[in-house]
TORKOL-4160 file (C-alpha; in steps of 0.2 Angstrom, whole numbers, padded with zeros to 4 digits, m for minus):
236
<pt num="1" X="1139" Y="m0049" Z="m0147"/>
<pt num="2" X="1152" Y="m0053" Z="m0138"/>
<pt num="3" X="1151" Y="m0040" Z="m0125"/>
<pt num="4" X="1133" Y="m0047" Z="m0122"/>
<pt num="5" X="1137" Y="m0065" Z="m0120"/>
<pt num="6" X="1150" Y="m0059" Z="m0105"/>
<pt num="7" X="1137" Y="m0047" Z="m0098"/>
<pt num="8" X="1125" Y="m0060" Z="m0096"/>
<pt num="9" X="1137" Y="m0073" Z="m0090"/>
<pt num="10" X="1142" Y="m0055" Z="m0078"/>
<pt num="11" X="1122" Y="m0056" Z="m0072"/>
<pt num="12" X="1127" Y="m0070" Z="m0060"/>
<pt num="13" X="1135" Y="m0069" Z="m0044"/>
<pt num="14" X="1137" Y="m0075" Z="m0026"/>
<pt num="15" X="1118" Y="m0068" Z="m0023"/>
<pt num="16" X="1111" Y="m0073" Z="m0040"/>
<pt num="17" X="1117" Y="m0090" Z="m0045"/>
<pt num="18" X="1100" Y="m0094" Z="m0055"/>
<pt num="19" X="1091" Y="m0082" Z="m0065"/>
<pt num="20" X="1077" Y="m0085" Z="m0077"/>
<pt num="21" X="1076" Y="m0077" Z="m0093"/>
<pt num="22" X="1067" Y="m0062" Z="m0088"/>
<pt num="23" X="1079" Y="m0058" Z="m0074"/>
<pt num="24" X="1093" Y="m0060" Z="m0085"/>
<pt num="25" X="1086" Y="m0047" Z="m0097"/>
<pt num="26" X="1082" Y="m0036" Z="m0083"/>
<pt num="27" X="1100" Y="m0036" Z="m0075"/>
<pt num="28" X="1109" Y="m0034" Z="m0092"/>
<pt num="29" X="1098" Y="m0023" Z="m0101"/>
<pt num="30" X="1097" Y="m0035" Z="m0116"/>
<pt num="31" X="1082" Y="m0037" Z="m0126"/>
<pt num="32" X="1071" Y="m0052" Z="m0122"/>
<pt num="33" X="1075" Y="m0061" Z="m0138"/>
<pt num="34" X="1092" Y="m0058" Z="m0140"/>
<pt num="35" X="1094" Y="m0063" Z="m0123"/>
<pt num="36" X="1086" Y="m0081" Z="m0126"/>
<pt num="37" X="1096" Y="m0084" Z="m0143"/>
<pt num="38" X="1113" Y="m0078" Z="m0132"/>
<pt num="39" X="1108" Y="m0090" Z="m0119"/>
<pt num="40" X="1104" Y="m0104" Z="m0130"/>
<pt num="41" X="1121" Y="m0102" Z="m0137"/>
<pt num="42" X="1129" Y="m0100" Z="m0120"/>
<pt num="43" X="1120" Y="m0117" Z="m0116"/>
<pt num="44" X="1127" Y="m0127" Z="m0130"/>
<pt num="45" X="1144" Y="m0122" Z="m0127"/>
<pt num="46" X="1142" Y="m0127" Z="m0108"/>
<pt num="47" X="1145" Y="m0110" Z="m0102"/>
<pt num="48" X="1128" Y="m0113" Z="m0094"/>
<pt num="49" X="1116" Y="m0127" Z="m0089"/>
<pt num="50" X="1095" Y="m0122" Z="m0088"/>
<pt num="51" X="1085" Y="m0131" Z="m0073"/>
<pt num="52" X="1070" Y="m0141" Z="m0073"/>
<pt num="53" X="1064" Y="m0123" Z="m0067"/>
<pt num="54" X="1070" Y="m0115" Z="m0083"/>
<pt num="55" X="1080" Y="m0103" Z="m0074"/>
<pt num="56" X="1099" Y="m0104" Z="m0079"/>
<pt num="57" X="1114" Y="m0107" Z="m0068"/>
<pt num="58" X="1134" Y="m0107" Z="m0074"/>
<pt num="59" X="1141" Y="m0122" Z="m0083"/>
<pt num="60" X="1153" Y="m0135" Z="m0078"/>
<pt num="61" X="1162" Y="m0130" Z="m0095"/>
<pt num="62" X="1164" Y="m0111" Z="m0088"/>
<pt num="63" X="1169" Y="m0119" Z="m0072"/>
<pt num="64" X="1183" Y="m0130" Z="m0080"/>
<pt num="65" X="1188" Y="m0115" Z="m0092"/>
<pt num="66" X="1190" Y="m0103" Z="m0076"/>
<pt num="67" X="1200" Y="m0115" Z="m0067"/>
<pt num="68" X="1215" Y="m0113" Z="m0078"/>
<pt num="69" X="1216" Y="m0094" Z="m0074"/>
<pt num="70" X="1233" Y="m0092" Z="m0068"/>
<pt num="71" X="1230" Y="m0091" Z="m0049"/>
<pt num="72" X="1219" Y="m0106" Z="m0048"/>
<pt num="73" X="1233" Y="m0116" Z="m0059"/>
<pt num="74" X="1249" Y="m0114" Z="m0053"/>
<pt num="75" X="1247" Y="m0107" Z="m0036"/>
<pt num="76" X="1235" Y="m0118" Z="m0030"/>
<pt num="77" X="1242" Y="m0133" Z="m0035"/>
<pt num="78" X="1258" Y="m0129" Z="m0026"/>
<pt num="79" X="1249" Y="m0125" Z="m0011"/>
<pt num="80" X="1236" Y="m0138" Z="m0009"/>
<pt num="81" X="1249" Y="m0152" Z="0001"/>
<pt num="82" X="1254" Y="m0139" Z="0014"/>
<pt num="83" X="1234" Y="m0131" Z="0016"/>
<pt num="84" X="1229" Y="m0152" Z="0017"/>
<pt num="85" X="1246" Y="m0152" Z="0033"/>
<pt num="86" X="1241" Y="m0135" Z="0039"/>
<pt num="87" X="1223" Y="m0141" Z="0042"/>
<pt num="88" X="1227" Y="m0160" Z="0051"/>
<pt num="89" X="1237" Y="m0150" Z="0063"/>
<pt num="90" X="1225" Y="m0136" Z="0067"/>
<pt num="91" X="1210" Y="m0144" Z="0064"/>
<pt num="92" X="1206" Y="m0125" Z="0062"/>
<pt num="93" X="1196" Y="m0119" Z="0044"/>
<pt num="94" X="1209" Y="m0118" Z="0032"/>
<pt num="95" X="1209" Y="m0106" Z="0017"/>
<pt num="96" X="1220" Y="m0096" Z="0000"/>
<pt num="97" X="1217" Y="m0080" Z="m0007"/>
<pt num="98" X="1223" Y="m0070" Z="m0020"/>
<pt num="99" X="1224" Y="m0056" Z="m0028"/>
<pt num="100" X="1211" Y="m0049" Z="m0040"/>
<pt num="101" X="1210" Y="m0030" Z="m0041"/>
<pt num="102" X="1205" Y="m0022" Z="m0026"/>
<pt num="103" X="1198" Y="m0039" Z="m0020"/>
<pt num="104" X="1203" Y="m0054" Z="m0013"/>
<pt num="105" X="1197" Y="m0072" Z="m0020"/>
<pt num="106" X="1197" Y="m0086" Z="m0010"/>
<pt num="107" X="1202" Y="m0101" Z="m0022"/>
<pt num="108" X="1201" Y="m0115" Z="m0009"/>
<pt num="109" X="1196" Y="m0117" Z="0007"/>
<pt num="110" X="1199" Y="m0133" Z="0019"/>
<pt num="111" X="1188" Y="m0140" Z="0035"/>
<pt num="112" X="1168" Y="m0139" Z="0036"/>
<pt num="113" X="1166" Y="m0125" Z="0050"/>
<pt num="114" X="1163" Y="m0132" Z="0067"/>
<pt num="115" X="1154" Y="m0118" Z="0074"/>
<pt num="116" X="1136" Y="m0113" Z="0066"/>
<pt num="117" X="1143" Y="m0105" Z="0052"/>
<pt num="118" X="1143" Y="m0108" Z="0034"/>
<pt num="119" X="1156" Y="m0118" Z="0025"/>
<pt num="120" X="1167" Y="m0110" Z="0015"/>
<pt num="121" X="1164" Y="m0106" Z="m0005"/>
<pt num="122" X="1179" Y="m0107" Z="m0018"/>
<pt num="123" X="1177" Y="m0092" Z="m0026"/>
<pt num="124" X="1170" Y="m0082" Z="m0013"/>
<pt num="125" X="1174" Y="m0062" Z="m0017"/>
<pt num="126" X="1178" Y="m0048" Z="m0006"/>
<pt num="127" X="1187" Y="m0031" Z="m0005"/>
<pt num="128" X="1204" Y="m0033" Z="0001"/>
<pt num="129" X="1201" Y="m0023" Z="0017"/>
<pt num="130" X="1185" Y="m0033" Z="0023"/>
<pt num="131" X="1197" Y="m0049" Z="0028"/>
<pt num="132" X="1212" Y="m0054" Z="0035"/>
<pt num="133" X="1219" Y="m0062" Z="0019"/>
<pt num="134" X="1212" Y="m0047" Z="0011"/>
<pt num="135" X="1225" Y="m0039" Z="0022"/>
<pt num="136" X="1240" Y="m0047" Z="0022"/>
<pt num="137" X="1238" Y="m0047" Z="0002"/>
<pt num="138" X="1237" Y="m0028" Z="0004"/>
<pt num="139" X="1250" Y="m0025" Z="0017"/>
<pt num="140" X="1262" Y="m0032" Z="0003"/>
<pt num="141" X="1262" Y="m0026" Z="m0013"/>
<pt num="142" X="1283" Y="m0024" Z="m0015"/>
<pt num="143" X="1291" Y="m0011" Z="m0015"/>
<pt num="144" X="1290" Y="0004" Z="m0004"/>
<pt num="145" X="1276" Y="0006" Z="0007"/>
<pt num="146" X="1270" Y="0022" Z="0001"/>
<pt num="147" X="1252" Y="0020" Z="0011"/>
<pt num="148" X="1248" Y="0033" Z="0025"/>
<pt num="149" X="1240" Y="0017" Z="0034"/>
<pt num="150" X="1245" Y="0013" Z="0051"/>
<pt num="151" X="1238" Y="m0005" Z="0052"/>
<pt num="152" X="1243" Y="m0009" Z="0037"/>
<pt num="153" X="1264" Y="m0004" Z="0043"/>
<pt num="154" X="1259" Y="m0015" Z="0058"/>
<pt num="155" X="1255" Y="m0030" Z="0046"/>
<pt num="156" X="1270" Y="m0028" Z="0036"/>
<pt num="157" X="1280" Y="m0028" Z="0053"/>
<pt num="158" X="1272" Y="m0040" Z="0063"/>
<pt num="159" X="1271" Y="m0053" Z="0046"/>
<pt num="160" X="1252" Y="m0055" Z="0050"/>
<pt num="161" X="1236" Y="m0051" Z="0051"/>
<pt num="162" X="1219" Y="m0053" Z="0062"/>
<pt num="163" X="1202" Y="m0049" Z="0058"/>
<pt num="164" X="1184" Y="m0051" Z="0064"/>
<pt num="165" X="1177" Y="m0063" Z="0051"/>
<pt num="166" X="1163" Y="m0054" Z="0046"/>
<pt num="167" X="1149" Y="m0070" Z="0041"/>
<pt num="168" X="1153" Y="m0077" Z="0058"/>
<pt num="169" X="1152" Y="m0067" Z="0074"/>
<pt num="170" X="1166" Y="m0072" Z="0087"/>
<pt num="171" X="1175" Y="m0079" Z="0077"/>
<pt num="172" X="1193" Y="m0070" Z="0070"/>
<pt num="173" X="1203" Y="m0076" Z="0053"/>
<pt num="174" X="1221" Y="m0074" Z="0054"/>
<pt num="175" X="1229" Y="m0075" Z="0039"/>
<pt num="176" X="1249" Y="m0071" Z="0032"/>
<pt num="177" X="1255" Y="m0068" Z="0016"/>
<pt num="178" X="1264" Y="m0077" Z="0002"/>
<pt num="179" X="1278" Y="m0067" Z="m0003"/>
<pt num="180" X="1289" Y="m0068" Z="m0020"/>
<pt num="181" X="1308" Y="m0061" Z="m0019"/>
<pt num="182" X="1305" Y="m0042" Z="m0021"/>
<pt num="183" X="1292" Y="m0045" Z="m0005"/>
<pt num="184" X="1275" Y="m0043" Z="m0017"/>
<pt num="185" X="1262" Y="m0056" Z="m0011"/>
<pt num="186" X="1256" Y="m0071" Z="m0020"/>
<pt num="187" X="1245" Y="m0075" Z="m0011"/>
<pt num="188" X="1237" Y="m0078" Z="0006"/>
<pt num="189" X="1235" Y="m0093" Z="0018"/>
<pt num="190" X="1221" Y="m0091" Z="0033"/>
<pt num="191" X="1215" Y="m0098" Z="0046"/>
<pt num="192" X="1197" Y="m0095" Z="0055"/>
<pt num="193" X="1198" Y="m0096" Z="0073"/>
<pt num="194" X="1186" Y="m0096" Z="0088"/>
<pt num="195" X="1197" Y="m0094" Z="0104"/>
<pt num="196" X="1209" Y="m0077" Z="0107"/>
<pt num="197" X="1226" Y="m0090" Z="0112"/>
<pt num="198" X="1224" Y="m0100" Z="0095"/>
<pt num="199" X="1230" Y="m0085" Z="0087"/>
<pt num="200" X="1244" Y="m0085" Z="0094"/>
<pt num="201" X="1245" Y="m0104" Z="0095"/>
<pt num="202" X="1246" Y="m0106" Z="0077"/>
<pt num="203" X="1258" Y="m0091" Z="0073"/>
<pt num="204" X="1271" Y="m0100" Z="0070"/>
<pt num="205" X="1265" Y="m0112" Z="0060"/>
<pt num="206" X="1255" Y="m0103" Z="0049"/>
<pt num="207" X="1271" Y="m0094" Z="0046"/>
<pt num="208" X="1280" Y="m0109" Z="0041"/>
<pt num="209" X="1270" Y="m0116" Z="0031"/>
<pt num="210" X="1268" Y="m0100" Z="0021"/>
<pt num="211" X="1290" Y="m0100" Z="0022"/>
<pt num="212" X="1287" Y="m0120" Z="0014"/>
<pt num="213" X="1274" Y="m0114" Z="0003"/>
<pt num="214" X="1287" Y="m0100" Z="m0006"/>
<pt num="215" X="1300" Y="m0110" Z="m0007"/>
<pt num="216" X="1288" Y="m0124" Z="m0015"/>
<pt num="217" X="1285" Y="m0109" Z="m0028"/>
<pt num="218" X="1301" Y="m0103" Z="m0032"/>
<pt num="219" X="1307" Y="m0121" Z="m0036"/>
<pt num="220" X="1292" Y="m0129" Z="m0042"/>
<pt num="221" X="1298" Y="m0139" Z="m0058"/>
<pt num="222" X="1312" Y="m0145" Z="m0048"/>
<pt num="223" X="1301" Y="m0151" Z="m0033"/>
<pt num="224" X="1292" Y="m0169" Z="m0032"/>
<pt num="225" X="1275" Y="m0169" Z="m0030"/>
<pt num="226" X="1280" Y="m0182" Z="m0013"/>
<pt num="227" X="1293" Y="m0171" Z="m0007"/>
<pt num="228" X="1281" Y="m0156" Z="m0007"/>
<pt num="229" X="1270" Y="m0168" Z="0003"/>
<pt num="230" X="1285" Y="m0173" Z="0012"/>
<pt num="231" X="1291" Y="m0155" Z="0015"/>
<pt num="232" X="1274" Y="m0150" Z="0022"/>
<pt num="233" X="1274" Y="m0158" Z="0038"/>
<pt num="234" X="1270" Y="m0141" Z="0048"/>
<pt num="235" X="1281" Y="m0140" Z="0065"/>
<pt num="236" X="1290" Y="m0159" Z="0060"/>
């Protein structure tokens, strides 16, 4: 049973955030009435919530639950003063990824686009080589670089990597790496750019505060929640 309950919490994604109970039944394969009984447990727990419209969406329970996964906890929290610093001085969308398989997942974004676009989802999922992030999380997995890829090798040399973002037409996200001691990436701190020169422009900080950002990690129970903040003023 328990590998039903996850199968219908699996149902919902990015594309399908409510489903009725038909759908649900459809997409899993489960039985109609084992479904509804799974569902009804589901609900009480908090793992899900059911609309007005009787179609189901995911709980805040599941929500509170999944924000302790290891990523979300500790990385985030370290990084969230220098992303809040990074974005007063570029103004620019400001956004963290890690790793999760062959996919990056963006665990907080900053800044409501400015240019026709959609704002940013937290948990937005994609496959590492389909974003900048996705990239530089790529490029560095620690040890040696035992990839044939060339743009890859020019991510690891140049510290950096640029991408068309592919829900926004003109615009590029540049994003560099996280990296731990032995040079395996933690995670990845982006920005979504219009203009050809910001990239550039913001090189250097984005590359500070990613420098910040590691040292933050590797001496995080000995660093103040105020003189992370403090530490964070970008280009200071």
């Amino acid at each position: 049973m328990t590998s039903r309950a996850l199968a219908i919490l699996g149902a919902f994604d990015r594309g399908h955030q409510a489903l009725s109970l038909s759908q649900i039944a459809r997409r899993t394969g489960i039985p109609p009435a084992t479904a509804h009984r799974l569902l009804g447990e589901l609900q009480s727990w908090g793992a899900l919530r059911r609309d007005d419209d009787s179609r189901y969406r995911i709980g805040l329970r599941l929500w509170e639950v999944g924000s302790l996964a290891s990523p979300l906890a500790s990385v985030r929290d370290v990084a969230m003063p220098y992303l809040q610093r990074l974005y007063e001085v570029t103004r620019e969308e400001v956004h963290l990824a890690v790793r999760d398989g062959a996919d990056a997942v963006f665990v907080e974004y900053l800044g409501a686009r400015r240019h026709g676009t959609a704002v940013g989802h937290r948990g937005l999922r994609r496959p590492l080589g389909e974003s900048a992030a996705g990239l530089a999380l790529l490029a560095h997995q620690g040890g040696p670089a035992l990839d044939p890829d060339d743009r890859l090798a020019e991510i690891r040399r140049r510290g950096l990597a640029v991408l068309p973002d592919p829900s926004a037409p003109g615009l590029r996200t540049v994003a560099v790496p996280v990296v731990r001691e032995d040079g395996t990436a933690v995670a990845a701190i982006g920005l979504c750019v219009r203009a050809p020169e910001a990239v550039q422009r913001w090189w250097d900080v984005l590359t500070e505060t990613a420098s910040r950002m590691q040292h933050a990690l590797g001496h995080t129970e000995r660093m103040p929640y105020d003189r992370a903040v403090e530490g964070s003023r970008v280009g200071a």
